[in-house]
C-alpha positions as CSV (number, residue, x, y, z in Angstrom):
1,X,-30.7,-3.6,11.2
2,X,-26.7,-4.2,11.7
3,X,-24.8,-4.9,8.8
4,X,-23.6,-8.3,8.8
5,X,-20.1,-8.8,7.0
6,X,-20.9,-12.5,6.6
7,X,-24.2,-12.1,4.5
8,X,-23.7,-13.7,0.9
9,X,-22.5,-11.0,-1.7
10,X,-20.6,-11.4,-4.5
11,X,-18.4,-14.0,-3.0
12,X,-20.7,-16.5,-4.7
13,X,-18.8,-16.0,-8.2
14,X,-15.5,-17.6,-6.1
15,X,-17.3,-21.2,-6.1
16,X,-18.2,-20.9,-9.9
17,X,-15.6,-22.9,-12.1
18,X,-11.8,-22.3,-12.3
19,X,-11.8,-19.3,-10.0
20,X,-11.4,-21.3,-6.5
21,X,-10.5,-19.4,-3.5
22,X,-7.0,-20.7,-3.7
23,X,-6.8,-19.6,-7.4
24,X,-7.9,-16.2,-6.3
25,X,-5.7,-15.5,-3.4
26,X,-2.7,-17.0,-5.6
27,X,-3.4,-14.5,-8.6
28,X,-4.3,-11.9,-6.6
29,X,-0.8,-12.2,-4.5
30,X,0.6,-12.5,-7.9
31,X,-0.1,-9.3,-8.6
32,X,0.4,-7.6,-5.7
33,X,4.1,-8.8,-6.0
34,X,4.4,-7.8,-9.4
35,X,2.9,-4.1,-8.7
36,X,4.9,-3.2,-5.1
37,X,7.9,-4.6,-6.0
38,X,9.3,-1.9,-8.8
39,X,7.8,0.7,-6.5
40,X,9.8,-0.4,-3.3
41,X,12.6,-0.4,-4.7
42,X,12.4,3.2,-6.8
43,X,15.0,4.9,-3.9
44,X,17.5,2.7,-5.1
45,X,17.3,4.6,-8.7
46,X,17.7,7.9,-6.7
47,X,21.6,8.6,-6.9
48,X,22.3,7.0,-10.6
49,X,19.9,8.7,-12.0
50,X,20.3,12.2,-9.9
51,X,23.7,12.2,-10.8
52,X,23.5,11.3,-14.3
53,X,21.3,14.3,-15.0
54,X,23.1,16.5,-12.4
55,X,20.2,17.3,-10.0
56,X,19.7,17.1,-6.4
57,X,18.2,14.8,-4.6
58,X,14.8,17.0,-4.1
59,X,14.4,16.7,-7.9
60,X,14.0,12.7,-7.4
61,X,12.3,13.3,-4.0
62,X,9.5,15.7,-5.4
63,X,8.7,12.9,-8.1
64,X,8.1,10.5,-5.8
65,X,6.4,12.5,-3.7
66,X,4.5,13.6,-6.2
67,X,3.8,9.8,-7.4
68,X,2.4,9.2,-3.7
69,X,-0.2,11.8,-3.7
70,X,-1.4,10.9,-7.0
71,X,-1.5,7.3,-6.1
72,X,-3.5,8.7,-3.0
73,X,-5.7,10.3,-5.1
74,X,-6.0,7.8,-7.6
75,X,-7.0,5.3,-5.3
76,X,-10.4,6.0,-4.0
77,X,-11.4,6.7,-7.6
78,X,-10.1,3.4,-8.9
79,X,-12.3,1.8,-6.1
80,X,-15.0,3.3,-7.1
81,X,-14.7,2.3,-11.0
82,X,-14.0,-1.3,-9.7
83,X,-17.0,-1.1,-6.9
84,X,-19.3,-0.2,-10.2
85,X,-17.9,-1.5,-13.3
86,X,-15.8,-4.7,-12.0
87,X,-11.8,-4.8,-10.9
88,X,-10.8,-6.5,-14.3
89,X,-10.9,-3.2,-16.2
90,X,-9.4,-1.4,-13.0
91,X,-6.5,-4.0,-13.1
92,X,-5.6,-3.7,-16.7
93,X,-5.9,0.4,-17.1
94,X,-3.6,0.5,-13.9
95,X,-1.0,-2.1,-15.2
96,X,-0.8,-0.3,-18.4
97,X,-0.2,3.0,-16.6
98,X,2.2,1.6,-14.5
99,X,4.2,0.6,-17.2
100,X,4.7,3.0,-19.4
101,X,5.3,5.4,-16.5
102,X,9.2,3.0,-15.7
103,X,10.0,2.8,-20.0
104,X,9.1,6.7,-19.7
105,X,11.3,7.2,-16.6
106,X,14.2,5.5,-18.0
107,X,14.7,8.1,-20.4
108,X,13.7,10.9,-17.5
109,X,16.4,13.5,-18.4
110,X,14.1,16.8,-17.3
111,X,12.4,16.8,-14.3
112,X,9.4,17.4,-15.4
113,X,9.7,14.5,-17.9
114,X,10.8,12.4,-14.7
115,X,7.5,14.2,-12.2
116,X,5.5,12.8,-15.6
117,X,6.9,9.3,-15.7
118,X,7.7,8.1,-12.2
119,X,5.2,10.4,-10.5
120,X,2.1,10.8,-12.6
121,X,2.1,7.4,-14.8
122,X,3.4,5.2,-12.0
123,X,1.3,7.5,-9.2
124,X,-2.4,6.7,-11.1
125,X,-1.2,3.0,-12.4
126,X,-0.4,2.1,-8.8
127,X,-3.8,3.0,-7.7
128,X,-5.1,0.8,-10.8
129,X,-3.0,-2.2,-9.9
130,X,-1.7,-1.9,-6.5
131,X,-2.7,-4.5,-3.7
132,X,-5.7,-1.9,-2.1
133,X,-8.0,-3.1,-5.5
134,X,-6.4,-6.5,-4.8
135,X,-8.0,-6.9,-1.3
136,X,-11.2,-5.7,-2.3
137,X,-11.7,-8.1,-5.0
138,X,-10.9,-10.4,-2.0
139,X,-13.2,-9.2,0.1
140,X,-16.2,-9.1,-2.7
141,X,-15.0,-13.0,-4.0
142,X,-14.5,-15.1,-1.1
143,X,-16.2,-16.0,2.5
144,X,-15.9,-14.6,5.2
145,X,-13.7,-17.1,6.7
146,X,-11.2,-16.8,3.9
147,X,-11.0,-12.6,4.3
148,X,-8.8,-11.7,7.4
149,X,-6.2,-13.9,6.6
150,X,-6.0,-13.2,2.7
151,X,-6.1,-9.7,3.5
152,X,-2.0,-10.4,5.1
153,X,-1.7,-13.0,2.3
154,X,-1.9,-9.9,-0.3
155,X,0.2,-7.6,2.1
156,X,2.7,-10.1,2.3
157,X,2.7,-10.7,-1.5
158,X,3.5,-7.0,-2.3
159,X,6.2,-7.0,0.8
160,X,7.8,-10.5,-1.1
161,X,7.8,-8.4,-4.0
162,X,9.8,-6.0,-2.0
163,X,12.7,-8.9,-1.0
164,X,12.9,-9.9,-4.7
165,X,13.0,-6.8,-6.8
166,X,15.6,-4.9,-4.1
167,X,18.6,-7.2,-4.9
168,X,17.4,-7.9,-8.3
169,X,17.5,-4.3,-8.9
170,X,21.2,-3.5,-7.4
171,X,22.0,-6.8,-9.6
172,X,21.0,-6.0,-12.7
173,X,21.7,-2.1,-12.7
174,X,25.4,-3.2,-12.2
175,X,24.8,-6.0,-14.8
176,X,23.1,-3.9,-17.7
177,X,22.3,-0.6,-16.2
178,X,19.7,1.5,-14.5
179,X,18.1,2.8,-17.5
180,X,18.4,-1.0,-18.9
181,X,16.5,-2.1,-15.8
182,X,13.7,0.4,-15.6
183,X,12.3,-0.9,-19.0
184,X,12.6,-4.7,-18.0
185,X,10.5,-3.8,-15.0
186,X,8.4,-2.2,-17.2
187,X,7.4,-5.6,-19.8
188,X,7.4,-7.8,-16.3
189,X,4.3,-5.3,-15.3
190,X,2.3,-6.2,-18.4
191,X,1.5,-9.6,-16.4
192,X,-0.6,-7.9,-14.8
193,X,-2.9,-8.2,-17.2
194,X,-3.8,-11.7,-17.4
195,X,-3.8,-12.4,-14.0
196,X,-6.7,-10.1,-13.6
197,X,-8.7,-12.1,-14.9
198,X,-8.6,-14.6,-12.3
199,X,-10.2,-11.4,-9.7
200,X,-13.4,-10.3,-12.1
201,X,-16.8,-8.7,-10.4
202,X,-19.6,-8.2,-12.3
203,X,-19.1,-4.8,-11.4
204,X,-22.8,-4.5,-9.8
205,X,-22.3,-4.1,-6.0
206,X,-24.3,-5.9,-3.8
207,X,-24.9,-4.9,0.2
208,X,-25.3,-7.3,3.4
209,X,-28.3,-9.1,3.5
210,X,-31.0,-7.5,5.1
211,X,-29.3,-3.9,4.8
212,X,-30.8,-1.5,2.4
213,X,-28.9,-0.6,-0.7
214,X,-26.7,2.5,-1.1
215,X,-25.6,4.8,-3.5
216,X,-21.9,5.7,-3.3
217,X,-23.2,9.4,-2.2
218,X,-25.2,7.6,0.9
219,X,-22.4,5.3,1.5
220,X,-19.7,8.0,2.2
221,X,-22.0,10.1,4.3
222,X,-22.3,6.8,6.3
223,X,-18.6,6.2,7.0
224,X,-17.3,9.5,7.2
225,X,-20.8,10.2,10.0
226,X,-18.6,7.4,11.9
227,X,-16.1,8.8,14.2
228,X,-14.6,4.9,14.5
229,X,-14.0,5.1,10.4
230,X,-12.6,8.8,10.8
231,X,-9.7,7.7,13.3
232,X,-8.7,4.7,11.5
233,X,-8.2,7.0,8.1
234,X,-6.4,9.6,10.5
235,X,-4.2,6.9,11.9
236,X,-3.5,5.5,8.3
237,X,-1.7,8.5,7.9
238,X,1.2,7.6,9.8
239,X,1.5,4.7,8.0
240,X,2.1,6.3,4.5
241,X,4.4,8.8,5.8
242,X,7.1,6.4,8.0
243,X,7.2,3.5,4.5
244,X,7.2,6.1,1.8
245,X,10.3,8.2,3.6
246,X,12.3,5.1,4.7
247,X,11.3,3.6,0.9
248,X,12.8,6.5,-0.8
249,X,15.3,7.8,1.4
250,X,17.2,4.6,3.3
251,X,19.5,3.4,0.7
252,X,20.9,7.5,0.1
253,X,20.6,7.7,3.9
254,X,23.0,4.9,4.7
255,X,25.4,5.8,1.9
256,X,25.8,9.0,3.6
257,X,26.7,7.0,6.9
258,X,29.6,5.4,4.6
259,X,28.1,2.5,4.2
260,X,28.1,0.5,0.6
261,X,24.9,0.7,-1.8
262,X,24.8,-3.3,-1.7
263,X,23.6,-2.1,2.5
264,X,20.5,-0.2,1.1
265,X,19.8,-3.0,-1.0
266,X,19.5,-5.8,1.3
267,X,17.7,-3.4,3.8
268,X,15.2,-2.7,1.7
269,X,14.8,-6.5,0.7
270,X,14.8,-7.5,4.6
271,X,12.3,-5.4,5.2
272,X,10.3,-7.1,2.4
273,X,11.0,-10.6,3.8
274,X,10.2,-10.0,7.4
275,X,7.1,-8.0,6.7
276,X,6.1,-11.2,4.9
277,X,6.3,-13.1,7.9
278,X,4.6,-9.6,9.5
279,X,1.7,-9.5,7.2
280,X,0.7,-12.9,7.8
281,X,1.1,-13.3,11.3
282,X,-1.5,-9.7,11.5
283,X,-4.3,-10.9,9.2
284,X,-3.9,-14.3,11.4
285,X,-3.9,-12.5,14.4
286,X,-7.3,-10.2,13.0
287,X,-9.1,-13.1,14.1
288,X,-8.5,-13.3,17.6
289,X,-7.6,-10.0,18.9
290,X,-9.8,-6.2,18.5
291,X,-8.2,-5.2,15.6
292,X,-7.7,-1.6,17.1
293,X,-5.2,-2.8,19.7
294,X,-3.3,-4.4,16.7
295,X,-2.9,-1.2,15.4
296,X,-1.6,0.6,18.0
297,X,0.6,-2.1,19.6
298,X,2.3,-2.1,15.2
299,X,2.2,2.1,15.2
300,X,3.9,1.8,19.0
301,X,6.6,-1.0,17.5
302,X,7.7,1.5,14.5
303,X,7.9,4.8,16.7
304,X,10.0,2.2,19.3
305,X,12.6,1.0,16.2
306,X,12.8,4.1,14.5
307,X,13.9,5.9,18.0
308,X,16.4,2.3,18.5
309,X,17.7,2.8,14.8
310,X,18.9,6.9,15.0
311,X,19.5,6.5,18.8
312,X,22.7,4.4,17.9
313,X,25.9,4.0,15.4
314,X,25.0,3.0,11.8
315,X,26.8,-0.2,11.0
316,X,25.5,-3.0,8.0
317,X,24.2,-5.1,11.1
318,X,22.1,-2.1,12.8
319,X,21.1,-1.0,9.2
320,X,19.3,-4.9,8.4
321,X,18.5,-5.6,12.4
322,X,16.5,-2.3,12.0
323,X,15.2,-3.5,8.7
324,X,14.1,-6.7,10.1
325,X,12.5,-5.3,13.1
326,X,10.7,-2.3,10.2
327,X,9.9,-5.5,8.0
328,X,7.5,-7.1,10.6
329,X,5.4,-4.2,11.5
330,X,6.0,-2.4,7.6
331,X,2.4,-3.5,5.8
332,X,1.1,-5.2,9.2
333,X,-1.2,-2.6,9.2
334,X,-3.3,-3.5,6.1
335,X,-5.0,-6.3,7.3
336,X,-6.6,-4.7,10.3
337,X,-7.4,-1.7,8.2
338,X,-9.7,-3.2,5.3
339,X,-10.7,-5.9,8.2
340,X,-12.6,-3.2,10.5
341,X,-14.1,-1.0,7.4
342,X,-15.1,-4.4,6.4
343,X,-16.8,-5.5,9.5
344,X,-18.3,-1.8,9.5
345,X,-19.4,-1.0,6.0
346,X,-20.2,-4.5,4.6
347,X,-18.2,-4.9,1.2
348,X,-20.4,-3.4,-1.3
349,X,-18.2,-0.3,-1.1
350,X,-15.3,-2.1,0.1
351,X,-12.7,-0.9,-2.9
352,X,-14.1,2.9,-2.2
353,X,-13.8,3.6,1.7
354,X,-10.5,1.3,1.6
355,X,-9.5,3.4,-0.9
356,X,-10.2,6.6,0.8
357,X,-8.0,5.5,3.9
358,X,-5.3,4.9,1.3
359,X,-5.6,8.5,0.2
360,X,-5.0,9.6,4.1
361,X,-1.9,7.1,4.1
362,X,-0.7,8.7,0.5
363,X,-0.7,12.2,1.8
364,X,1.8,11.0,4.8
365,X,4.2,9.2,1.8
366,X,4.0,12.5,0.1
367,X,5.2,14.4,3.1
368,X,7.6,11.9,4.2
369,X,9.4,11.6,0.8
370,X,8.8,15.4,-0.1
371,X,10.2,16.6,3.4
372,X,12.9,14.2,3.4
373,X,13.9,15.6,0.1
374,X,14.1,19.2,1.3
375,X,14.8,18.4,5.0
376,X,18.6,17.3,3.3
377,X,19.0,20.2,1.2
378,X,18.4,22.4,3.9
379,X,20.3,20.9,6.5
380,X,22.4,18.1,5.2
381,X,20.7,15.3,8.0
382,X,17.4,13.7,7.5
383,X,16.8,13.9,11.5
384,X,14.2,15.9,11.7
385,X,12.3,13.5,9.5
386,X,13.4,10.5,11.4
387,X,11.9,12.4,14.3
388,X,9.1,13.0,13.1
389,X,8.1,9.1,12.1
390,X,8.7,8.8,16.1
391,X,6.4,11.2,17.0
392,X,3.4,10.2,14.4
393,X,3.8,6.9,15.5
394,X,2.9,7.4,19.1
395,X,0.0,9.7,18.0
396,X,-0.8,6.7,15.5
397,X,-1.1,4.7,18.1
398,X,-3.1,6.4,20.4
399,X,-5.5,7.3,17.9
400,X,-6.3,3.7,16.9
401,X,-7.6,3.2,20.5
402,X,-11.0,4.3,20.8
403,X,-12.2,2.8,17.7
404,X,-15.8,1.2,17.9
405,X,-15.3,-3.0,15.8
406,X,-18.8,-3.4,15.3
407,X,-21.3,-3.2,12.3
408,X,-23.0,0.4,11.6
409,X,-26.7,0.0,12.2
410,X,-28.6,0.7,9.2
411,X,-32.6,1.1,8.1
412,X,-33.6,-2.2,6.0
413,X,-35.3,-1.1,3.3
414,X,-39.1,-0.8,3.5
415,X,-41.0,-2.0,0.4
416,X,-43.7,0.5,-1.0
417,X,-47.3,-0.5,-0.5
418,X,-48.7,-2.5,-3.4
């Protein structure tokens, strides 16, 4: 029988009491915001604190990098606690870890205290807190109706997050310091906590109606037995690598073009706006188009304004046109994403297969930020990297083609004779 995304699961809890669907979506953007805004805005700590300790700018790069992977590889583990145990305990492990990982990071003065802080602590408590466990409690919690479209509600949340912390964070490291900064970040990130509360599963995963159950083991051999589900992690990969390079490197990159830090700032923060405007406009859009075209027409749109961006002069007005232009395709691609392994998988392991796309997307943020680190020491440019987001984009994009949007068929299962 084919799985039918709209069957009643664990949505039902939504309708019980305080916990509306507005409520939901409203915490759960909450904390999105309050989790991807620090981590957005990270590149911006990259030449105070590299040149406070004396080390090059692979030394930050490499932490960040190393952040990315972990995150990656945190995150299908953290779906699975949350797919079996509930998201509130998921929520609160990850916001702890997230914040003791910037108060350890502002007093980074070894790299290996710094891979520790900002690439182990804040790697695992992103994948605890981060909007990926965010949309799956959405997609356990509400109806169907309410999923495409709060899938780019949480997307846009984490990019808001991304306009407000950027020009908080040049304002306040030239108000009271970079180190100062850091650990106010850090006692903002303990909201995390309460807000969780408003996203709790009862931690016992329910499939589509009329499917039979799974186990996790039976559920990965489903998806990854799925060429569709294989593509769409492949293509994720892209994705990870162009935001985590242009995250980390941008505001370093445009200072090396002469242009002021305030430049980095705002281009990082206009990317965050737009893609708020971006993020909504692709869950909405989920609804009415095959999600796989939306994927490759955003992956085509990067590769197109990346090649614009390096193909001409670097001035402040290329520097935000290009982050507008980023902005509006930057976290576009979530919404699709968790929309088709939705529609394919059901949401009983929704938090688990989402998360396992993630990891593909986490090992391109590891090679973007890594390479772009060593990339510059070698050669003194970042082009080669730049060129490189060109060309995965246009294989991203292709790639996303041939994806199957329909439900997997699975075997109801067949009661034992009495």
């Amino acid at each position: 029988m084919a799985i039918s995304s709209s069957a009643p699961s664990t949505s039902a809890v939504a309708t019980i009491g305080w916990r509306t669907p507005i409520v939901i979506v409203l915490c759960g953007c909450l904390i999105s915001m309050l989790s991807f805004g620090p981590r957005a805005t990270l590149g911006l700590f990259l030449t105070p604190q590299s040149q406070a300790n004396g080390w090059d700018r692979n030394v930050f790069g490499l932490a960040l990098a190393i952040q990315n992977i972990l995150w990656g590889v945190g995150q299908p583990l953290a779906g699975m606690l949350a797919d079996r145990f509930g998201i509130v305990r998921v929520l609160c492990g990850g916001g702890i870890f997230y914040a003791i990982g910037l108060a350890l990071m502002a007093y980074a003065t070894t790299p290996l205290l710094l891979d520790l802080s900002a690439g182990v602590f804040i790697g695992f408590g992103l994948a605890g807190c981060a909007f990926s466990i965010v949309l799956s409690a959405f997609g356990k919690l509400l109806p169907e109706s309410w999923r495409s479209l709060a899938f780019g509600a949480g997307a846009a949340a984490g990019s808001f997050g991304q306009f407000l912390y950027a020009p908080l964070t040049v304002s306040l490291m030239s108000s009271i310091g970079w180190q100062e900064t850091l650990l106010v970040f850090a006692v903002v990130m303990l909201l995390v906590l309460p807000l969780s509360f408003s996203l709790a599963t009862s931690g016992t995963a329910h499939g589509p109606q009329g499917a039979a159950p799974q186990s996790l083991r039976q559920a990965l051999a489903e998806a990854f037995g799925q060429r569709s589900y294989v593509l769409l992690v492949l293509g994720f990969f892209t994705c990870g690598f162009q935001l985590a390079f242009i995250t980390v490197h941008m505001p370093a990159y445009l200072v090396d073009k002469g242009l002021s830090a305030d430049v980095g700032g705002w281009t990082i923060g206009v990317i965050g706006l737009f893609n708020i405007v971006g993020s909504l406009m692709s869950g909405w859009l989920s609804n009415y188009m095959p999600k796989r075209y939306l994927l490759s027409i955003i992956y085509f749109g990067r590769a197109l304004a990346v090649l614009a961006f390096i193909s001409f002069p670097v001035t402040p007005f290329s520097a935000i046109l290009f982050g507008a232009m980023m902005g509006l395709l930057w976290l576009s691609t979530v919404a699709p994403t968790n929309g088709i392994i939705a529609l394919m998988f059901g949401t009983q392991w929704l938090a688990t297969l989402a998360g396992l796309a993630f990891f593909s997307h986490q090992v391109g943020g590891f090679l973007g930020v890594w390479l772009g680190g060593i990339v510059f020491v070698r050669t003194g440019s970042y082009d080669a990297v730049w060129w490189l987001s060109v060309l995965f984009g246009v294989l991203s994009a292709v790639i996303n083609l041939p994806i199957v949007e329909k439900a997997v068929v699975r075997t109801a299962a067949i009661p034992a004779a009495a």
